[in-house]
C-alpha positions as CSV (number, residue, x, y, z in Angstrom):
1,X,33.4,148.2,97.1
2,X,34.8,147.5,93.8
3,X,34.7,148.4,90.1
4,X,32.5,145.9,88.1
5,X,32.5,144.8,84.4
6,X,30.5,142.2,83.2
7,X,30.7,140.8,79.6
8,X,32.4,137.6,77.2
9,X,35.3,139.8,76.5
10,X,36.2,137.2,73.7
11,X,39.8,138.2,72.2
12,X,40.2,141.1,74.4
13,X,40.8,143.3,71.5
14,X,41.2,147.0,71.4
15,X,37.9,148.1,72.0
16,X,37.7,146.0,75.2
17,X,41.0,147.1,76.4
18,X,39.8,150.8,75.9
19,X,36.8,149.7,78.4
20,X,39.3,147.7,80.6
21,X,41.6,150.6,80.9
22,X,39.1,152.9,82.1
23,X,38.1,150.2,85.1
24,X,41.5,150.0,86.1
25,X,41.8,153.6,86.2
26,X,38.9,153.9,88.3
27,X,40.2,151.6,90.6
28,X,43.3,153.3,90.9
29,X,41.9,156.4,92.0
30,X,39.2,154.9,94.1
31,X,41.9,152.7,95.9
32,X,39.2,150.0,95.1
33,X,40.1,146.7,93.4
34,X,39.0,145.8,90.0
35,X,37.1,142.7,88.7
36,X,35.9,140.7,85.4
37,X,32.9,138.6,85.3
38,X,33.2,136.6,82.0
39,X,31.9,133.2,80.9
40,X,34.3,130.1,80.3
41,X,32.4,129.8,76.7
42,X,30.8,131.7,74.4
43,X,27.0,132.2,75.6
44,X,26.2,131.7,72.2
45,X,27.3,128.0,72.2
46,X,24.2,127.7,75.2
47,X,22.1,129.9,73.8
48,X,21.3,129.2,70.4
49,X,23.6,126.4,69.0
50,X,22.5,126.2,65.3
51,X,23.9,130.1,65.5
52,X,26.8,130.1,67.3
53,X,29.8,132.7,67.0
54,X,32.0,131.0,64.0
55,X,34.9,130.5,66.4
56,X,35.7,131.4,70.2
57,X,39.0,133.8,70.2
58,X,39.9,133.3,73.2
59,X,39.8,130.0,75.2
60,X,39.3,130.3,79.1
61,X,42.6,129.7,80.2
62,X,44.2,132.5,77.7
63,X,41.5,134.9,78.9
64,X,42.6,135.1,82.4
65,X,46.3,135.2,81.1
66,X,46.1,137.8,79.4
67,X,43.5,139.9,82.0
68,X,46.0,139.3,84.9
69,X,48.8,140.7,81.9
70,X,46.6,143.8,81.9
71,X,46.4,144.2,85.7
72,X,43.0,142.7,87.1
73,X,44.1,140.6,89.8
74,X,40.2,139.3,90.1
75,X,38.5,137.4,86.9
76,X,35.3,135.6,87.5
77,X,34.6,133.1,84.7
78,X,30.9,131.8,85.0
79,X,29.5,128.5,83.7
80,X,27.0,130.1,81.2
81,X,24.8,127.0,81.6
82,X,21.0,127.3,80.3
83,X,20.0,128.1,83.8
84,X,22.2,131.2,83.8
85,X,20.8,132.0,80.6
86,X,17.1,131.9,81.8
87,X,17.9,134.3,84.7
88,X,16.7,137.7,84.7
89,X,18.8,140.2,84.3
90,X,17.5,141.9,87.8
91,X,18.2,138.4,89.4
92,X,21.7,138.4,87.8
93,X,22.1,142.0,89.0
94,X,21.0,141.0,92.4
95,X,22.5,137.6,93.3
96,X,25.9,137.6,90.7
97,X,27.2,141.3,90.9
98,X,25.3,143.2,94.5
99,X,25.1,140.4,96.8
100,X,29.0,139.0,96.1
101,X,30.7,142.1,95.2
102,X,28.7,145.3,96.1
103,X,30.0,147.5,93.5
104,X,30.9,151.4,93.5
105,X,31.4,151.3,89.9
106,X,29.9,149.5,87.0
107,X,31.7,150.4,83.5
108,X,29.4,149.2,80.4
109,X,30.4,149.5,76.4
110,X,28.0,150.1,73.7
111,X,27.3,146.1,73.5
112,X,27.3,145.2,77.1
113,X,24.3,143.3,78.2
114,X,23.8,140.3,80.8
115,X,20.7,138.4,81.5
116,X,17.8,136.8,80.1
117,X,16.7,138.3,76.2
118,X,19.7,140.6,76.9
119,X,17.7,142.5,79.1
120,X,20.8,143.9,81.4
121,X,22.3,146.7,79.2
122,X,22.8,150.3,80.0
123,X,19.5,151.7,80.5
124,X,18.5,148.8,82.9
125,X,21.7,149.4,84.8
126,X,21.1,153.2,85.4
127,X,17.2,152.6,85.8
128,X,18.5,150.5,89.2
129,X,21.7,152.5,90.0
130,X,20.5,154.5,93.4
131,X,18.6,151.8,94.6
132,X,21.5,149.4,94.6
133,X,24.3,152.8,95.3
134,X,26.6,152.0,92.2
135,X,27.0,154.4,89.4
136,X,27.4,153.3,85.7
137,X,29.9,154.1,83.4
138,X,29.7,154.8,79.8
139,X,33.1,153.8,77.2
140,X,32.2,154.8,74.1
141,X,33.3,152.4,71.1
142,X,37.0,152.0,70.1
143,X,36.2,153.4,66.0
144,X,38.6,151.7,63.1
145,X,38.3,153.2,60.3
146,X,34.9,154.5,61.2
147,X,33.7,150.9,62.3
148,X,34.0,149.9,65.9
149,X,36.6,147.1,66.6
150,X,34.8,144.2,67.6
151,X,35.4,140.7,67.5
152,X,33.3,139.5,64.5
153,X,35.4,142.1,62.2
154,X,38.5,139.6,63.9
155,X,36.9,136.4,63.4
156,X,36.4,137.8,59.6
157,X,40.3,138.7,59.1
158,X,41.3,135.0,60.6
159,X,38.9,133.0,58.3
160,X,40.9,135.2,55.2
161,X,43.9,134.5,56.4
162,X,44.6,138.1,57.5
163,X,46.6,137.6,60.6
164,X,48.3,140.7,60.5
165,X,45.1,142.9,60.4
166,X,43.7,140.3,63.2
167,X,46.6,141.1,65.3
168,X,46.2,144.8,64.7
169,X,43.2,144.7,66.0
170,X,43.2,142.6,68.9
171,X,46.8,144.7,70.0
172,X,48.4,141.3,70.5
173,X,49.1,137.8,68.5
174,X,46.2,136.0,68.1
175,X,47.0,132.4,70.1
176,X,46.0,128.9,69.3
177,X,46.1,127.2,73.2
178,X,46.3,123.4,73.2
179,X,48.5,120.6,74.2
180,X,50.4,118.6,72.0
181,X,49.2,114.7,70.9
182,X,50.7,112.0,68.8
183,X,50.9,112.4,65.0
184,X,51.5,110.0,62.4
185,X,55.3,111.5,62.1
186,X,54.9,112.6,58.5
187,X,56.9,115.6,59.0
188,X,59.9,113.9,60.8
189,X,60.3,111.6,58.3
190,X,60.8,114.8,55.8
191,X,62.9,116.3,58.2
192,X,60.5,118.2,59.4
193,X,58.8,116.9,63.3
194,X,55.7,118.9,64.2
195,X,54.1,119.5,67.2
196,X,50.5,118.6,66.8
197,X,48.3,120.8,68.8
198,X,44.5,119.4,70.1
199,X,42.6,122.6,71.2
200,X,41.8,122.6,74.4
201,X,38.3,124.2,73.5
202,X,36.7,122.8,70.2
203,X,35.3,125.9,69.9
204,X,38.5,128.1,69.4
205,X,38.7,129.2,65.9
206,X,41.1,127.5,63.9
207,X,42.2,130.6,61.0
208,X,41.8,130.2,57.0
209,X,44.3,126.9,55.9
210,X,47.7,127.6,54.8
211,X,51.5,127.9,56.3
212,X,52.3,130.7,59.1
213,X,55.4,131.9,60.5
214,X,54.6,131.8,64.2
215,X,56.1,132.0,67.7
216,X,55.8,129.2,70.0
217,X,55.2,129.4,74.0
218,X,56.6,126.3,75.8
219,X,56.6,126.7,79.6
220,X,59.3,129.2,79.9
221,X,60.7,129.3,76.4
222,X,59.5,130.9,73.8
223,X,60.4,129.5,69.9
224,X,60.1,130.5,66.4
225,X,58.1,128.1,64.2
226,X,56.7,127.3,61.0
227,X,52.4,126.5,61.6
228,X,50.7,124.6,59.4
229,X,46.7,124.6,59.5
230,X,45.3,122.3,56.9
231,X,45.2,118.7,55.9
232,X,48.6,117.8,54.6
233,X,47.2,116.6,51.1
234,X,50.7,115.3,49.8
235,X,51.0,112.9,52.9
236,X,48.1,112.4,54.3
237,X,44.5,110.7,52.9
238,X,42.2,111.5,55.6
239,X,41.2,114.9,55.0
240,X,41.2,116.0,58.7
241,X,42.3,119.7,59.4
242,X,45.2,119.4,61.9
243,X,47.2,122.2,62.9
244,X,51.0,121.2,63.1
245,X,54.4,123.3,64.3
246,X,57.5,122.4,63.3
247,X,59.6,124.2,65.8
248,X,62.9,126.4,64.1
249,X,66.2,124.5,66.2
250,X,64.7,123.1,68.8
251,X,65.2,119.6,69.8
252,X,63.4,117.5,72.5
253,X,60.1,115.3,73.5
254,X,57.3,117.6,73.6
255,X,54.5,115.0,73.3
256,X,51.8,115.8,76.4
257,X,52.9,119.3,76.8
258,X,50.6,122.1,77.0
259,X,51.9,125.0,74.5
260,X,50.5,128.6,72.5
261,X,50.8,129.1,69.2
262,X,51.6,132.6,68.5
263,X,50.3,133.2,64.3
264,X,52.6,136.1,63.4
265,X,52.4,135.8,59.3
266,X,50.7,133.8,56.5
267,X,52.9,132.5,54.2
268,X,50.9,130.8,51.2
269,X,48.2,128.5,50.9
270,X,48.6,124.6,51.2
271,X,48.8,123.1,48.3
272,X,49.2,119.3,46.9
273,X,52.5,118.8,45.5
274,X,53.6,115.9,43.0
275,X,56.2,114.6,45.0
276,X,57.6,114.6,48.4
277,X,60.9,116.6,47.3
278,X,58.5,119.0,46.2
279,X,57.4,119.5,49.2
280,X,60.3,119.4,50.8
281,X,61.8,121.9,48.5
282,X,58.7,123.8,49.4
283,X,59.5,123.6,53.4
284,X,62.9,124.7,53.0
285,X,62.0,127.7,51.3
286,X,59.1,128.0,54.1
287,X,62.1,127.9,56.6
288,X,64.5,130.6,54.8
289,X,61.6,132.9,54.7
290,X,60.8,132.2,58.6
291,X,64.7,133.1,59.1
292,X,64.6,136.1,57.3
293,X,60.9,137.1,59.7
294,X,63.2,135.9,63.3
295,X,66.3,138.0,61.8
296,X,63.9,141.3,61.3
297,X,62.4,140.2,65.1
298,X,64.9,140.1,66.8
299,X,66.7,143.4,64.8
């Protein structure tokens, strides 16, 4: 017996915390454990391609992190494959949630659905509940200033640049997840090396371009950094957004190393300057504000 939610969960914002709250409470009380079944993708990438989400918030890997942070000790990610997507949604109820898991509980949002044409929302879940002996459970929306939180208003605050208000509403730092690959070394040569991160899903979104204060995750440190997203116009010809860290005191190789880029403020835009002092000039005044944001962390 066990408490069931099924859904992408993609940013695990506030409103899906207020649902994941309820489960564990549930479970707590029942003495019964638990559990997520999620997708490692977006459906939408599978689904319809030419009208994809805009950007996935939160990669596989980060998803479990920060589910088992919350206290679900079971998270089933799914290969949403185009098979899955042209199952039924009595198949799915039957052979992906009954048969493996036989749940007590089933806890549903206002946008929850599973199975083929979205079929496998809350009306189809209590039209089935006594002949499969699980009740369903209702979480009304999280509301925001009359709106519910959800994660296209997020993926609308990134692409402006509005980390702050995307962080308010996903009750954490939104993370960029990735490991870090060979540059062209641009930055050390200013005095300035960067860590430059490769997603490790093409699909996360990658936030509005400009310069961030940001907090770096390194195996078991944690760092203060300046991020920039963009295309280094001064420097570089190639006209490729890259997303590069420059990591406040730290010294060391971190070439191969997998690492989460924390976006805690945006600074300004990018901009071409005339000169590399400029830009230089421009970094070091990137790096006293960044100083100033760690001082007013850490006090």
């Amino acid at each position: 017996m066990s408490v069931i939610s099924i859904g992408t969960f993609d940013g695990i914002h506030l409103g899906h915390r207020k649902l994941l709250q309820t489960m564990l409470d549930i479970g707590k009380a029942e003495h019964m454990p638990a559990l997520i079944i999620s997708f490692q993708d977006h459906p939408s990438f599978v689904i319809n391609q030419n009208r994809a989400v805009s950007g996935l918030l939160c990669p596989a890997n980060l998803k479990v992190q920060v589910l088992k942070e919350l206290g679900f000790s079971q998270v089933e990610l799914l290969d949403f494959t185009p098979a899955l997507a042209d199952m039924s949604a009595l198949d799915f109820l039957k052979q992906r949630i009954i048969a493996p898991y036989k749940p007590r509980y089933i806890v549903v949002g206002y946008d929850s659905h599973f199975g083929k044409g979205r079929e496998g929302n809350r009306s189809f879940l209590e039209a089935h509940a006594t002949e499969y002996g699980y009740k369903v459970i209702y979480v009304e929306p999280l509301m925001d200033n009359g709106v519910p939180v959800s994660s296209s208003r997020i993926r609308q605050s990134l692409a402006q640049g509005d980390i702050q208000e995307a962080n308010r509403l996903l009750g954490r730092a939104y993370r960029l997840c990735g490991s870090v690959t060979q540059g062209i070394s641009q930055g050390r040569k200013l005095g300035f090396p960067t860590a430059n991160l490769a997603l490790n899903n093409p699909h996360q979104l990658i936030p509005k371009e400009g310069i961030y204060f940001s907090r770096v995750h390194l195996e078991d440190a944690v760092l203060f950094g300046l991020t920039n997203i963009g295309k280094s116009p001064t420097v570089k010809s190639a006209g490729i957004t890259e997303i590069e860290s420059f990591l406040i005191d730290f010294k060391g190789n971190l070439y191969g190393k997998e690492i989460q880029v924390e976006l805690l403020k945006y600074l300004r835009e990018e901009k071409m300057f005339a000169n590399t002092e400029k830009l230089q000039a421009a970094m070091q005044e990137d790096l006293r504000q960044a100083r100033l944001l760690i001082r007013e962390q850490e006090g």
